[in-house]
C-alpha positions in Angstrom: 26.0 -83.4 66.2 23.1 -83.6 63.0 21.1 -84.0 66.5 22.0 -81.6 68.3 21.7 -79.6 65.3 17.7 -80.7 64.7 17.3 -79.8 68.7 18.6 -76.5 67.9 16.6 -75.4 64.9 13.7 -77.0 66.9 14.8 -75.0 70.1 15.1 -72.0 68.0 11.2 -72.1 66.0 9.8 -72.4 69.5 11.3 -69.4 70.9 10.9 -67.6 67.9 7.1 -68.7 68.0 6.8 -67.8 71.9 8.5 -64.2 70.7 6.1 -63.5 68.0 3.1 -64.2 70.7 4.8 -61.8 73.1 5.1 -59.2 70.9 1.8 -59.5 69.6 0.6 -59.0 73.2 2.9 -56.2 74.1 1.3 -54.3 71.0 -2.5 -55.7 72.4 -1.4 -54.1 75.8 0.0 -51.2 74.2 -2.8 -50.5 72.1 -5.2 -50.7 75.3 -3.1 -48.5 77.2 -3.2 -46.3 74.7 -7.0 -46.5 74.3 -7.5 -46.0 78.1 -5.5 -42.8 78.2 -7.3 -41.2 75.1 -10.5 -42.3 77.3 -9.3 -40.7 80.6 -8.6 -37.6 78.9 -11.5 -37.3 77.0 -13.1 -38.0 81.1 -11.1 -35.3 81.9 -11.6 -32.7 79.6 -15.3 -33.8 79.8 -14.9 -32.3 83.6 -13.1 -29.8 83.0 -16.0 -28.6 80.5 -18.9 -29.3 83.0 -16.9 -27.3 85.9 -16.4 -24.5 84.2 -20.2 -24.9 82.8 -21.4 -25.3 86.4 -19.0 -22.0 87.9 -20.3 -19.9 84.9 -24.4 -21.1 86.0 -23.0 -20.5 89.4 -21.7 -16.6 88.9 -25.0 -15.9 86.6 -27.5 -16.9 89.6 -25.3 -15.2 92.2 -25.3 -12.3 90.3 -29.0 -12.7 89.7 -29.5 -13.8 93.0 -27.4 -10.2 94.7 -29.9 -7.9 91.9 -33.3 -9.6 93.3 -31.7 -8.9 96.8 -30.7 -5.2 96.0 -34.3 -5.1 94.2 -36.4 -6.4 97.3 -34.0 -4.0 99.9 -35.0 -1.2 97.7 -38.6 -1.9 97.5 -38.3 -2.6 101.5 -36.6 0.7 102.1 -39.4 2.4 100.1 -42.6 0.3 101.7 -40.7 1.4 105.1 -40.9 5.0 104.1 -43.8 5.3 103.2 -45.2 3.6 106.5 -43.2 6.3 108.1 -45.1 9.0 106.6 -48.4 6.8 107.1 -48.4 5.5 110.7 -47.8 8.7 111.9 -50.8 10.2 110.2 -53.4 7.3 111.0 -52.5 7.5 114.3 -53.2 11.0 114.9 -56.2 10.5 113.0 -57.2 7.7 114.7 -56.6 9.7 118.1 -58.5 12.4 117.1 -61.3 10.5 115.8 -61.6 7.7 118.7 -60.8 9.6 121.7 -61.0 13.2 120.9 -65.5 12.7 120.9 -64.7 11.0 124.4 -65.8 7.7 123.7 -63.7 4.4 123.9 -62.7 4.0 120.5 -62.8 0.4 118.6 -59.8 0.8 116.9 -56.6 0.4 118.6 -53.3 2.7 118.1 -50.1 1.1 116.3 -48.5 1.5 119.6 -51.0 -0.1 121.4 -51.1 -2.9 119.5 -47.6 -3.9 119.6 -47.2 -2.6 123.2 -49.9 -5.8 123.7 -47.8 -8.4 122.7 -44.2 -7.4 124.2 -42.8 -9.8 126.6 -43.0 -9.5 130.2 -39.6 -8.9 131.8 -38.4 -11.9 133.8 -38.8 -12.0 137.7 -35.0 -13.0 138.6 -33.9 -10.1 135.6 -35.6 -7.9 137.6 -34.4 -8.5 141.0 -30.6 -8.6 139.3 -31.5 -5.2 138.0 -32.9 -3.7 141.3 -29.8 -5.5 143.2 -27.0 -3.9 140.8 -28.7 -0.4 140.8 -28.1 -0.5 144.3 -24.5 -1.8 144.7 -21.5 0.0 146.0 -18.1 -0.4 144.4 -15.0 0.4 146.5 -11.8 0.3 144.7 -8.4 1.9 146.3 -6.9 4.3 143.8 -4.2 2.9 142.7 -1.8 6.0 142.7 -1.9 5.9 146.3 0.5 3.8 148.4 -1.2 3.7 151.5 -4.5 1.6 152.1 -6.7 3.0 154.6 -9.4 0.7 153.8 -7.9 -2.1 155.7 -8.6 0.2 158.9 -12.6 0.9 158.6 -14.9 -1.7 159.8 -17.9 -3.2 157.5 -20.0 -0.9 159.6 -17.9 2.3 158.8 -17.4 1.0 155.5 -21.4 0.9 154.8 -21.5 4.5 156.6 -19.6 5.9 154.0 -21.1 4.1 151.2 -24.3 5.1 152.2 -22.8 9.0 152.8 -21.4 9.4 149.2 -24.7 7.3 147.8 -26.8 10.5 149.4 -24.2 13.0 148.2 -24.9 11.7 144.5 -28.0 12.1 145.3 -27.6 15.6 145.9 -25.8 16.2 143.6 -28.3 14.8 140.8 -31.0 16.5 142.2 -29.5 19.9 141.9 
C-alpha cells in the first residue's frame, strides 16, 4: 500500500506539473488573442478613419469639380453670346466689303466655310428617301365592317392611289 501510496503522490506531481504548463499556455493564448483583437480594431478604426478621410476629399473635389463646371458653362454661354452678336456683324461686313465692289472676295463667309466641310448625304439614304416620299399607304378604316379592297385589282388599286396622290396635289397647290 506505502507503494501504491509513492505511485500516487508521484501520479499526482506530474499532473499537477502538466496543469501548471497548460494553464500557463491558456494565459500565453489568451494574452495573444487578446493582443490580436486590440490589433484588428485598431485596423479597423484605422479604416474607418481613412474612409471617411477619402469620402470627405471625395465630396470637396466634387463640389469643386460641379463649381469649375458651372464656371466654364457660364463663361461658354457668354463667349457664345457674344459670337452671336459678332458673326452676324462680320458677316455682313464682310458681304458688303467682298462682294458689294463686285470682285471675288478672299475671305470666305462663316456659312461658307462650314457649308464646305458638311458631309455628303449617302447614295442608298437618298434613294430610301426619294422611294418613301413616293409611297402609298392603304389602310381599311377600321370602323367599317365591310372590305371593299379585296374587290379592286392592283391595277385599280394603283388608279386610285395615283387619283387621290393628284388630288393632294391639288389641294396643296391651292
Amino acid at each position: 500500500m506505502e507503494a501504491m501510496a509513492a505511485i500516487t503522490v508521484l501520479v499526482e506531481k506530474r499532473i499537477e506539473s502538466l496543469l501548471g504548463q497548460v494553464k500557463q499556455a491558456a494565459e500565453a493564448a489568451h494574452a495573444t488573442i487578446m493582443d490580436s483583437r486590440q490589433a484588428v480594431n485598431m485596423i479597423f478604426n484605422m479604416c474607418e478613419d481613412v474612409r471617411d478621410e477619402v469620402y470627405k476629399a471625395t465630396e470637396s473635389l466634387k463640389d469643386e469639380v460641379q463649381k469649375a463646371g458651372e464656371g466654364v458653362r457660364d463663361e461658354v454661354h457668354k463667349v457664345v453670346e457674344e459670337l452671336s452678336v459678332v458673326v452676324p456683324t462680320a458677316a455682313a461686313m464682310e458681304m458688303g466689303t467682298s462682294y458689294a465692289h463686285g470682285g471675288s472676295g478672299s475671305r470666305t463667309t462663316y456659312t461658307e466655310a462650314l457649308s464646305r466641310h458638311l458631309p455628303l448625304v449617302h447614295p442608298n439614304t437618298l434613294a430610301r428617301t426619294c422611294i418613301r416620299e413616293r409611297q402609298v399607304l392603304v389602310d381599311k378604316d377600321p370602323l367599317v365592317s365591310t372590305n371593299h379592297l379585296d374587290m379592286l385589282s392592283k391595277c385599280k388599286l394603283i388608279a386610285n392611289a395615283n387619283e387621290a396622290m393628284v388630288k393632294m396635289v391639288d389641294l396643296s397647290g391651292q
